[in-house]
Every structure is written in structure tokens, then in C-alpha cells.
ROPATI-798810 format. One record per residue: residue in three letters; x, y, z of N, C-alpha, C in turn; residue number from 1. Coordinates in steps of 0.05 Angstrom, whole numbers. Example, Ala and Ser with C-alpha at 12.3 -4.5 7.8 and 13.67 -1.06 7.14 Angstrom:
% residues 2
     r     n_c1     n_c2     n_c3    ca_c1    ca_c2    ca_c3     c_c1     c_c2     c_c3     k
   Ala      264     -114      156      246      -90      156      264      -66      156     1
   Ser      257      -45      142      273      -21      143      258        1      157     2
//
This chain:
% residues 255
     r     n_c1     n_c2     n_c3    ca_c1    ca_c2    ca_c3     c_c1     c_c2     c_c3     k
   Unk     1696     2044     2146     1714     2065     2156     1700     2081     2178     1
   Unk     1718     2085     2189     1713     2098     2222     1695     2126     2211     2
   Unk     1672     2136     2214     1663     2165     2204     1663     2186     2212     3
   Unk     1681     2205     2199     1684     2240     2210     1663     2255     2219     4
   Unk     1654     2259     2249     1635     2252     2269     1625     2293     2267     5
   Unk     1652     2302     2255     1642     2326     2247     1625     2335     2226     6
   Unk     1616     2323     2213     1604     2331     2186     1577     2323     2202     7
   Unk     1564     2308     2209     1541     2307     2222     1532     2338     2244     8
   Unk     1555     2335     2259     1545     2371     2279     1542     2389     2259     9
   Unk     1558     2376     2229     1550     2412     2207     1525     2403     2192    10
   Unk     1514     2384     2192     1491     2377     2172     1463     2390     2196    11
   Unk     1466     2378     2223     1443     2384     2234     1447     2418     2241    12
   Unk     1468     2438     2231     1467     2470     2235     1480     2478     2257    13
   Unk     1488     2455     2268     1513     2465     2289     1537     2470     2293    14
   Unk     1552     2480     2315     1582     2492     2310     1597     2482     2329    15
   Unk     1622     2464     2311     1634     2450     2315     1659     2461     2340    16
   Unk     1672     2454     2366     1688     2469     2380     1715     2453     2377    17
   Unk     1735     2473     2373     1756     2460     2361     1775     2469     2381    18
   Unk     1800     2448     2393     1821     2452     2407     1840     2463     2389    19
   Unk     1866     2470     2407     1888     2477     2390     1914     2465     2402    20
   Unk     1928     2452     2396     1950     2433     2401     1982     2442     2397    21
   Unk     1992     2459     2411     2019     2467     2402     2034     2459     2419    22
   Unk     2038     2445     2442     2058     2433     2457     2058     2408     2452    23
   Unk     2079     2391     2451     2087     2369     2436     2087     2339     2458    24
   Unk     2072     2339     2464     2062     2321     2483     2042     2301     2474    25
   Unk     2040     2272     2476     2017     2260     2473     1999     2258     2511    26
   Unk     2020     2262     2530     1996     2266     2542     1978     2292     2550    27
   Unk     1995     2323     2540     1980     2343     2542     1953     2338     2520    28
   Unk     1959     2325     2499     1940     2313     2473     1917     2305     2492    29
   Unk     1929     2276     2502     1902     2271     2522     1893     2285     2537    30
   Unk     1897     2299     2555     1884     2316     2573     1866     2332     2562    31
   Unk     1872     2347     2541     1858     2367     2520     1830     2350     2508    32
   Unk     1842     2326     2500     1820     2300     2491     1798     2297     2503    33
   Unk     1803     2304     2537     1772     2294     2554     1763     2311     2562    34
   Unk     1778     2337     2550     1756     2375     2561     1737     2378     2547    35
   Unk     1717     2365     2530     1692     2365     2511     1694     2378     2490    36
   Unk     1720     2378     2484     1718     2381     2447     1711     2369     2419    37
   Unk     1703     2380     2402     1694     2359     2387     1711     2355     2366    38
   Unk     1732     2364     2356     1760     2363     2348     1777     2378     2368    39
   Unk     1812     2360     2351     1830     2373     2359     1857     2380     2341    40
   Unk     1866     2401     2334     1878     2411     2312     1911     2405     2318    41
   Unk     1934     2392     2321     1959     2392     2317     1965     2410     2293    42
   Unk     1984     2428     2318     1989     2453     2299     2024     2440     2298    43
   Unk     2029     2439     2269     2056     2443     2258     2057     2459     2252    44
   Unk     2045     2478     2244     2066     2504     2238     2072     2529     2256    45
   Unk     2065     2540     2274     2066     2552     2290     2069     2533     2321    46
   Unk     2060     2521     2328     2060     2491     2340     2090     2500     2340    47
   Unk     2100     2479     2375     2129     2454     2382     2118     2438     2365    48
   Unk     2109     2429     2351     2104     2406     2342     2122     2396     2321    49
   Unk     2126     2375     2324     2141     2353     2291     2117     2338     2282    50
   Unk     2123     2320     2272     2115     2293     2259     2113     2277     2273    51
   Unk     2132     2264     2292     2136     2254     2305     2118     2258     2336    52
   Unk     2118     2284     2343     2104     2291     2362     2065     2289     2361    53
   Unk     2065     2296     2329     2041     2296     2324     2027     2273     2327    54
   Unk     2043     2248     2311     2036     2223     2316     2022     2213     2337    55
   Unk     2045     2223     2366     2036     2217     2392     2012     2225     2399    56
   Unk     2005     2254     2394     1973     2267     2393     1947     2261     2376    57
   Unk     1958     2242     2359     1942     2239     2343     1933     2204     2365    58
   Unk     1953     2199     2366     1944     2168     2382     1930     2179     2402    59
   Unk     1936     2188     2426     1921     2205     2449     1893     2213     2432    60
   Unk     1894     2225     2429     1865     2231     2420     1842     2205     2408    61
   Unk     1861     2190     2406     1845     2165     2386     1827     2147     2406    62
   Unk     1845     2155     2439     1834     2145     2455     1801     2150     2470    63
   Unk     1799     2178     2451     1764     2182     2451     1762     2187     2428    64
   Unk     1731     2205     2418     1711     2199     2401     1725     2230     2398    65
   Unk     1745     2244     2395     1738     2270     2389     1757     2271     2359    66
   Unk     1756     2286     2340     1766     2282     2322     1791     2289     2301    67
   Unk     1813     2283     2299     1839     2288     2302     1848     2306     2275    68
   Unk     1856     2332     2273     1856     2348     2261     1895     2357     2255    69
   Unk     1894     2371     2237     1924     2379     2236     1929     2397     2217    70
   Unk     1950     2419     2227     1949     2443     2203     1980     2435     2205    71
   Unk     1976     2437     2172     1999     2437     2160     2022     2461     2161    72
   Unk     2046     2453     2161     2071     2477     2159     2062     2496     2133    73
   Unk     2056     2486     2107     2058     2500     2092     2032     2480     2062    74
   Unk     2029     2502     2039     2018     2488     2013     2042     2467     2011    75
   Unk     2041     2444     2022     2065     2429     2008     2056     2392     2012    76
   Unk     2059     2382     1984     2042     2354     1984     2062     2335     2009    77
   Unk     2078     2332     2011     2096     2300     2031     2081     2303     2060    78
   Unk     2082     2336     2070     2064     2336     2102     2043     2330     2095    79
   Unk     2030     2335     2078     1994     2334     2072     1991     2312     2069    80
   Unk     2003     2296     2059     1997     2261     2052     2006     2246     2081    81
   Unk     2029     2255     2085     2037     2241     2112     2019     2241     2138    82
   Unk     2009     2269     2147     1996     2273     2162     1970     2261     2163    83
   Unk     1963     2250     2138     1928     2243     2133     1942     2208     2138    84
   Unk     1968     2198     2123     1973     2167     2130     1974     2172     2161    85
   Unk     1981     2183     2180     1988     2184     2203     1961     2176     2217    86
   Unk     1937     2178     2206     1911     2189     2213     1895     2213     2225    87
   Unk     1909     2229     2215     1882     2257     2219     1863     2255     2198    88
   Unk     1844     2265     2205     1815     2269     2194     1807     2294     2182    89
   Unk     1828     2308     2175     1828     2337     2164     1847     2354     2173    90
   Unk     1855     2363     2149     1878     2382     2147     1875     2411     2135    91
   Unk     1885     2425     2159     1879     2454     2156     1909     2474     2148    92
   Unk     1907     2482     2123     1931     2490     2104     1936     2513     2109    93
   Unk     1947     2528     2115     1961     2558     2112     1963     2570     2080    94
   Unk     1958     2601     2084     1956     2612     2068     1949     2601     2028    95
   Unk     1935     2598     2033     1910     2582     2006     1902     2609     1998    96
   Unk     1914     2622     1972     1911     2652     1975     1897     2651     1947    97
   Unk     1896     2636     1929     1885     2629     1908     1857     2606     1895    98
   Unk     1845     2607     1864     1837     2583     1860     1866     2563     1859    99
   Unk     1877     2561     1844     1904     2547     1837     1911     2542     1869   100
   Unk     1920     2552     1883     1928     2540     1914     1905     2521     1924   101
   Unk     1883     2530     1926     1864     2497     1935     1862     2481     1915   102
   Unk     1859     2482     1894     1862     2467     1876     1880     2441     1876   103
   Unk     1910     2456     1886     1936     2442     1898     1922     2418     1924   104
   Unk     1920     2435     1941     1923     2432     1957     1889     2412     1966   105
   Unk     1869     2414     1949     1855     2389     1951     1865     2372     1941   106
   Unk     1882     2372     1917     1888     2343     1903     1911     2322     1919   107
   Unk     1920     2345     1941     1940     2321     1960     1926     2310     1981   108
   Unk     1896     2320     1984     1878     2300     2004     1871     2274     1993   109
   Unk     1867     2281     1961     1848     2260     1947     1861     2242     1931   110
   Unk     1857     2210     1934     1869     2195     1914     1858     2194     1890   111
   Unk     1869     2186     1868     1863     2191     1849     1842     2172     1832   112
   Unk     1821     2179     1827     1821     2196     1807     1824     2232     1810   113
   Unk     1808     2237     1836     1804     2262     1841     1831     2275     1852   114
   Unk     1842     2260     1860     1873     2278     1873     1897     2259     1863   115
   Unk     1925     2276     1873     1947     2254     1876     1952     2251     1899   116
   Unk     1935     2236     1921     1943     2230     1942     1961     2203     1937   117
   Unk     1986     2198     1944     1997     2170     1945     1983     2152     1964   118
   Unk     1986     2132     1963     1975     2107     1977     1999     2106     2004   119
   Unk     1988     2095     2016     2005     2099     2043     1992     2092     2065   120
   Unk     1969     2088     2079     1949     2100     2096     1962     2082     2122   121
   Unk     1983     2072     2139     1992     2056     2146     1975     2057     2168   122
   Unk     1976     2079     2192     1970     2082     2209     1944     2089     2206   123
   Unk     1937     2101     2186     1905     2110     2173     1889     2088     2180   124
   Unk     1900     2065     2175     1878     2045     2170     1875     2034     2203   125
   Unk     1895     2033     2213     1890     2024     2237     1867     2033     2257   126
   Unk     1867     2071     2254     1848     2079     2268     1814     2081     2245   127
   Unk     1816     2079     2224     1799     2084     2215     1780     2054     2203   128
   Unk     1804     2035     2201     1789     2016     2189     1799     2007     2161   129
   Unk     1798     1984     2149     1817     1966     2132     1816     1973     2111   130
   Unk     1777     1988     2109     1774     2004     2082     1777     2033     2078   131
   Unk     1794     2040     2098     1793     2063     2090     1803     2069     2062   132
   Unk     1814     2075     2051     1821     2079     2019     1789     2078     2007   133
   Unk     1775     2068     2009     1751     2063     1994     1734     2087     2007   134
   Unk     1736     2094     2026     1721     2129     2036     1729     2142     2047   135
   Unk     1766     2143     2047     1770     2171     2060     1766     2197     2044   136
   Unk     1768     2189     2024     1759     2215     2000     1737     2235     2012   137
   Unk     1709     2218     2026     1692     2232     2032     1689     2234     2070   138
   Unk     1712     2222     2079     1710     2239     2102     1727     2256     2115   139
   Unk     1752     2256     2093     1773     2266     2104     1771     2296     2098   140
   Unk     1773     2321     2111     1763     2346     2112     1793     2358     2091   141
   Unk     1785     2383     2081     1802     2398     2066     1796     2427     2074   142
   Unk     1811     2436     2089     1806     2462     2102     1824     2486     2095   143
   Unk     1826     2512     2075     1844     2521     2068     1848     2551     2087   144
   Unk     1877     2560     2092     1872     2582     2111     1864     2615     2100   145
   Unk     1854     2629     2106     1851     2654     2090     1863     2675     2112   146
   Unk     1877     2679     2109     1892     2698     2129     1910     2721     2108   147
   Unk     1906     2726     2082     1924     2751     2065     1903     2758     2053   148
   Unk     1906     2784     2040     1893     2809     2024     1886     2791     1995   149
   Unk     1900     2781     1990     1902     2764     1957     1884     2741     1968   150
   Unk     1881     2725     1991     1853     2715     1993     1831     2727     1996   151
   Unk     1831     2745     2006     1805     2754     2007     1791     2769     1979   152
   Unk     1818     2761     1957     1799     2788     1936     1792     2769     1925   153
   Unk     1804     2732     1926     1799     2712     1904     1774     2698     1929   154
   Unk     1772     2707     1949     1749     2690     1966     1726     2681     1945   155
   Unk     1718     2693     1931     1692     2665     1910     1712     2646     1890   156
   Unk     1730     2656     1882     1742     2631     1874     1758     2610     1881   157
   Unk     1764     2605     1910     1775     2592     1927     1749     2578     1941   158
   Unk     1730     2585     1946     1710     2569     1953     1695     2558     1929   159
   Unk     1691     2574     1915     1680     2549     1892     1703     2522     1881   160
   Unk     1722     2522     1898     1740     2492     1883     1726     2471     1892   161
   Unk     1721     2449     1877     1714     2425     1880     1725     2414     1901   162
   Unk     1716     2395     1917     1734     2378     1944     1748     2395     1969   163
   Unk     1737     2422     1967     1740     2443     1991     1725     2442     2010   164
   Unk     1731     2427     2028     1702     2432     2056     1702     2460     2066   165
   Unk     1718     2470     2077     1716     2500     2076     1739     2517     2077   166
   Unk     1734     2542     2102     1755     2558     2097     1768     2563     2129   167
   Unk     1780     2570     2139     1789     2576     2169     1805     2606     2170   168
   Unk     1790     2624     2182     1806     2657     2182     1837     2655     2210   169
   Unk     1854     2667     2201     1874     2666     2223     1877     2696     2217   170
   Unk     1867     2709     2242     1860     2731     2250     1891     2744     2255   171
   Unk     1908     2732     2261     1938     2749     2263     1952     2758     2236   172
   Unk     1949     2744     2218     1962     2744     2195     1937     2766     2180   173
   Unk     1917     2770     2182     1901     2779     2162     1895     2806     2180   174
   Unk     1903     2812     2204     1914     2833     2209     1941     2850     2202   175
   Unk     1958     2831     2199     1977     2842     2177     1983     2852     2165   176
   Unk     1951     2842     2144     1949     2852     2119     1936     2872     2118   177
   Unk     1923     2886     2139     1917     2915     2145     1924     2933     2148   178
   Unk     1950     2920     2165     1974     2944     2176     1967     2943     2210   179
   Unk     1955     2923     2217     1950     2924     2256     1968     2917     2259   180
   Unk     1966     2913     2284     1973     2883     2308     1961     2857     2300   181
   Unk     1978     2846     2303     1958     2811     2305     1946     2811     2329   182
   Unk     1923     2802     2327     1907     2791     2354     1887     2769     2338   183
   Unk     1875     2751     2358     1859     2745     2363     1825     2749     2370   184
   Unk     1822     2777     2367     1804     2791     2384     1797     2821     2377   185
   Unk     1805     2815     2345     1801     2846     2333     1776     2862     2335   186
   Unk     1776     2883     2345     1756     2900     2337     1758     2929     2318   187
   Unk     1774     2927     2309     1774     2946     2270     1751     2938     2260   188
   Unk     1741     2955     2250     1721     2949     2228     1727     2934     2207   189
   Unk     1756     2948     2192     1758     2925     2165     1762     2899     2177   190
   Unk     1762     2892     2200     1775     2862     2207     1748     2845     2213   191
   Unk     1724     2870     2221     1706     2850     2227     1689     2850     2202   192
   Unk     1688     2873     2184     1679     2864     2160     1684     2842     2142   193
   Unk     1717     2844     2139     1731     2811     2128     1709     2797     2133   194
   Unk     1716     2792     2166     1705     2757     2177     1675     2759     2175   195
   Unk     1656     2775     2167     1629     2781     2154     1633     2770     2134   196
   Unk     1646     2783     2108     1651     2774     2079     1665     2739     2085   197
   Unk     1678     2726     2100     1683     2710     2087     1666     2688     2097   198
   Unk     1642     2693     2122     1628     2677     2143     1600     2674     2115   199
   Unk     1599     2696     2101     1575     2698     2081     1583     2686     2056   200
   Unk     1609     2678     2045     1616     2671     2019     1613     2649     2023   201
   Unk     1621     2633     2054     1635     2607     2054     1599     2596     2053   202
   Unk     1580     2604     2067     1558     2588     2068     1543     2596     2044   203
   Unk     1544     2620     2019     1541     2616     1994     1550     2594     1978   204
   Unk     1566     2585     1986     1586     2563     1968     1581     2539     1977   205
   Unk     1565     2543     2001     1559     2507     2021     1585     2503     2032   206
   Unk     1608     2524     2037     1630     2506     2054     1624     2518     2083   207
   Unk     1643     2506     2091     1641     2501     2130     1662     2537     2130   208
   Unk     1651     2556     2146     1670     2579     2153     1685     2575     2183   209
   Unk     1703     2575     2185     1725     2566     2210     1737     2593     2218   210
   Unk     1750     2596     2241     1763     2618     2260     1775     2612     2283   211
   Unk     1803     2628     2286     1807     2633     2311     1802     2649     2336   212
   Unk     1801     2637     2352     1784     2661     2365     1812     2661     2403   213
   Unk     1815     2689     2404     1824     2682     2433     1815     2679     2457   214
   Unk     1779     2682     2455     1772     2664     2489     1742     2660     2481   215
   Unk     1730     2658     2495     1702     2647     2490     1675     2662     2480   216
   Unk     1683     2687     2497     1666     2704     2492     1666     2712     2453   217
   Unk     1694     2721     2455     1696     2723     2416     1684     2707     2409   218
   Unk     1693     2680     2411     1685     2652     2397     1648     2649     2396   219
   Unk     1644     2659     2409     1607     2664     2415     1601     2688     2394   220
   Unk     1621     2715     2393     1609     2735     2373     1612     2727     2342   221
   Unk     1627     2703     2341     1643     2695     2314     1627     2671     2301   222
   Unk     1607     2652     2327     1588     2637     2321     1571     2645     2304   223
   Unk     1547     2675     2329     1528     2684     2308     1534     2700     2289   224
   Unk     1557     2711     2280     1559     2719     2258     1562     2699     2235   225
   Unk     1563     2667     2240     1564     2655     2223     1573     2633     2216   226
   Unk     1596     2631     2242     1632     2615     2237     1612     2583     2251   227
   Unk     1618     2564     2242     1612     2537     2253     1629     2521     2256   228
   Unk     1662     2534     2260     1689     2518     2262     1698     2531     2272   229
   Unk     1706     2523     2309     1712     2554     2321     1741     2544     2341   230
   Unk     1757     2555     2341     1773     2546     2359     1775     2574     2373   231
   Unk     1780     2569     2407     1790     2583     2430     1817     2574     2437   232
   Unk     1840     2602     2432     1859     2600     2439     1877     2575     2431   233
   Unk     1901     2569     2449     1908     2546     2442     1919     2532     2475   234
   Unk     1928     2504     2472     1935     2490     2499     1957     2504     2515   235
   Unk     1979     2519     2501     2003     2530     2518     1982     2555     2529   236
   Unk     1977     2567     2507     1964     2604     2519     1939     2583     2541   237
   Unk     1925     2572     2539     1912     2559     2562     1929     2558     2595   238
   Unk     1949     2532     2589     1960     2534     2609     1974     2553     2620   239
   Unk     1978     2576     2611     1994     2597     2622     1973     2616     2630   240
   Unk     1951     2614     2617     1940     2637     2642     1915     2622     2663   241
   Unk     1905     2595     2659     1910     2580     2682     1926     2586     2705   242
   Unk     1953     2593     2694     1971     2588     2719     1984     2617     2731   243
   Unk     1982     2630     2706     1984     2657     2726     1960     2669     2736   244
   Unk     1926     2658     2737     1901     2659     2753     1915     2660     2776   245
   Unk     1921     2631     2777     1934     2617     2809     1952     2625     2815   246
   Unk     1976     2635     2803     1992     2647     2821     1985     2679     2830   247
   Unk     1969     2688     2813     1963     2716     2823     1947     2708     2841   248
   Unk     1918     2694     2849     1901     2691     2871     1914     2685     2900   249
   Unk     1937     2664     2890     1948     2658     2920     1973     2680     2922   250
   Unk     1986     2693     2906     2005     2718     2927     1988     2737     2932   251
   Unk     1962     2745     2914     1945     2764     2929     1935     2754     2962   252
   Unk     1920     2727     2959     1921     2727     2985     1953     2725     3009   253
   Unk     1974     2716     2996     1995     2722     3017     1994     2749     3030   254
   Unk     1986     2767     3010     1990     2800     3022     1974     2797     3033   255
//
């Protein structure tokens, strides 16, 4: 089986850079594919994205070495199994606010003995190889989202679940739960304490700590505090301020 090229950048102590995929394109997929990321996340739930669309991104991407990721709409097993037969390499779940929610929600990564993943792997096997069934168990990622108040009070018991690689903070939603604004780019104290508390639990527990971040600079303060799963922004918010750069530079120079 083809091997999840991420778990090596986390063994040698490094931090993995993660795209974000919400326009429903396989060739915006590719383009994103050859900007030096080392995953790329198809967002269904916030995402244009379908199934169908994802597919296409998931092929595009296959066309390099970077590694094909996907967050699920919701805790719910048919997307979670489908999306892993489709071939992504890890699936990143929304609101995992419990032990009992990863619990769930590892056992639809894993065939069984350890999970009820159904058999299916159609497209799986194509990119990964004939055996996959015999080790996707151990390379296929289980990433749960912590973005509510009720995760963060169960944060040691959601990382201690068995078959959890780690955790991923979505900084809008867990602003929320403060009473802010959503952003990207909080500077509250309780918001940066959270992502302290959960950057220190997740590497107590040996899992991987993940974040969103909205530009580079955050993504650098969210490193050394800890995070080794980092995504900047996403491909639409990219192309749009790409393009209002350029359109502001060239009507400034018209005047």
C-alpha cells in the first residue's frame, strides 16, 4: 500500500502544511497540488463541494506526492466510509465533542476487528495499491474537530480514544463558544489559552494537534506554540485576495 507520507514529517518533529479545498474543481485541486503542500483537505462541509466534486480533487491531487485529505459534513458513518473508498488518506470530522463521538467516529475509519468500516475500497485500491485493506487501518488518519465548550471540558477524554491520530481546532466555531466573532486570527486570551490547552493535551496523549489558521504569519505563531497540522486559509479566500491585490495595484496605478 501506497504510505501516508505524513506520518513520517510527524515522527521526524515536523509540521505538516495543509491546503484547504472549497471550490469544486479538479483543476483548481491541481493547481493547489503543485504550490508545495504536503496535504490537501476537501472541505464538504463548509466547502462547494459534493462527492462527486471531491472525487475529481481527490484524482488531481493523486497526480503528485501530496496527500489527499477530506473533512467530513458531519459525525456520520456512509460519508466517512465513502470518502476513505474514494481514496483520501484521512478524514477530518466536525464537532467530536465527546469520548463516545471519537469513539464513533474512529470505528467508521477502521475495519473490523477494530472498526465497522464496510469493505468497499474501489477507488482506494487503485490509488493506494491491491493491498490496501491489509494496511489502511494504519495509514489512514482519524482527525476529530474540537471547535465547542463540551470539547474542550472532555479534551483528555477524546484524546485518550484508541485509533485517534489527533485533534484539529476550528477557530470560528470555538469562538462561538465564547460569545466573539469567528475569525481565524483570534487574539482573546480565552481563545489563545484554549489553543495552548489543547496544543499541550494533544502531545500528552502522543496525538498530532491541527489548526486553522488565516495567513501565514498566525500559522507560524500556532507552530511554536505547538500545532504540527496547520492549514492557511482556504483556495476561494486565496483567490480572492490574490485578485483584489491586483486589482487594487493596477487602478491605483490608473490614478
Amino acid at each position: 500500500m501506497r504510505k501516508n507520507l505524513l506520518k513520517p514529517i510527524w515522527q521526524s518533529g515536523k509540521t505538516v502544511v495543509n491546503g484547504w479545498l472549497s471550490i469544486p474543481s479538479g483543476f483548481s485541486a491541481e493547481v493547489m497540488a503543485q504550490q508545495g503542500y504536503d496535504s490537501l483537505t476537501v472541505d464538504l462541509q463548509h466547502g462547494m463541494q459534493d462527492f462527486q466534486t471531491a472525487l475529481q480533487c481527490f484524482q488531481a491531487i493523486s497526480t503528485t506526492s501530496v496527500v489527499p485529505l477530506v473533512r467530513v459534513p458531519w459525525l456520520e458513518p456512509s460519508i466517512v466510509m465513502k470518502c476513505l473508498d474514494a481514496g483520501a488518506y484521512g478524514v477530518v470530522c466536525p464537532l467530536v465533542n465527546t469520548r463516545e463521538d471519537a469513539e464513533k467516529f474512529v470505528s467508521y475509519c477502521r475495519y473490523p476487528p477494530a472498526g465497522e468500516r464496510s469493505f468497499g475500497p474501489n477507488r482506494a485500491m487503485l490509488y493506494a495499491g491491491s493491498d490496501y485493506a491489509d494496511h489502511a487501518d494504519a495509514e489512514v488518519l482519524a482527525i476529530g474537530m474540537i471547535e465547542t465548550a463540551e470539547a474542550l471540558e472532555n479534551l483528555d477524554a477524546i484524546l485518550s480514544t484508541p485509533g485517534l491520530d489527533g485533534v484539529y481546532v476550528g477557530p470560528a466555531d470555538l469562538a462561538l463558544a465564547f460569545g466573539l466573532k469567528p475569525s481565524f486570527e483570534p487574539s482573546d486570551p480565552r481563545m489563545i489559552e484554549a489553543f495552548q490547552n489543547v496544543a499541550a493535551a494533544a502531545q500528552r496523549h502522543g496525538k498530532i494537534p491541527g489548526i486553522h489558521t488565516g495567513s501565514g504569519a498566525y500559522a507560524v505563531k500556532m507552530a511554536k506554540m505547538g500545532y504540527r497540522f496547520i492549514t492557511v486559509s482556504n483556495d476561494a479566500r486565496l483567490l480572492a485576495s490574490a485578485a483584489s491585490a491586483g486589482v487594487k495595484a493596477l487602478r491605483e496605478g490608473l490614478a
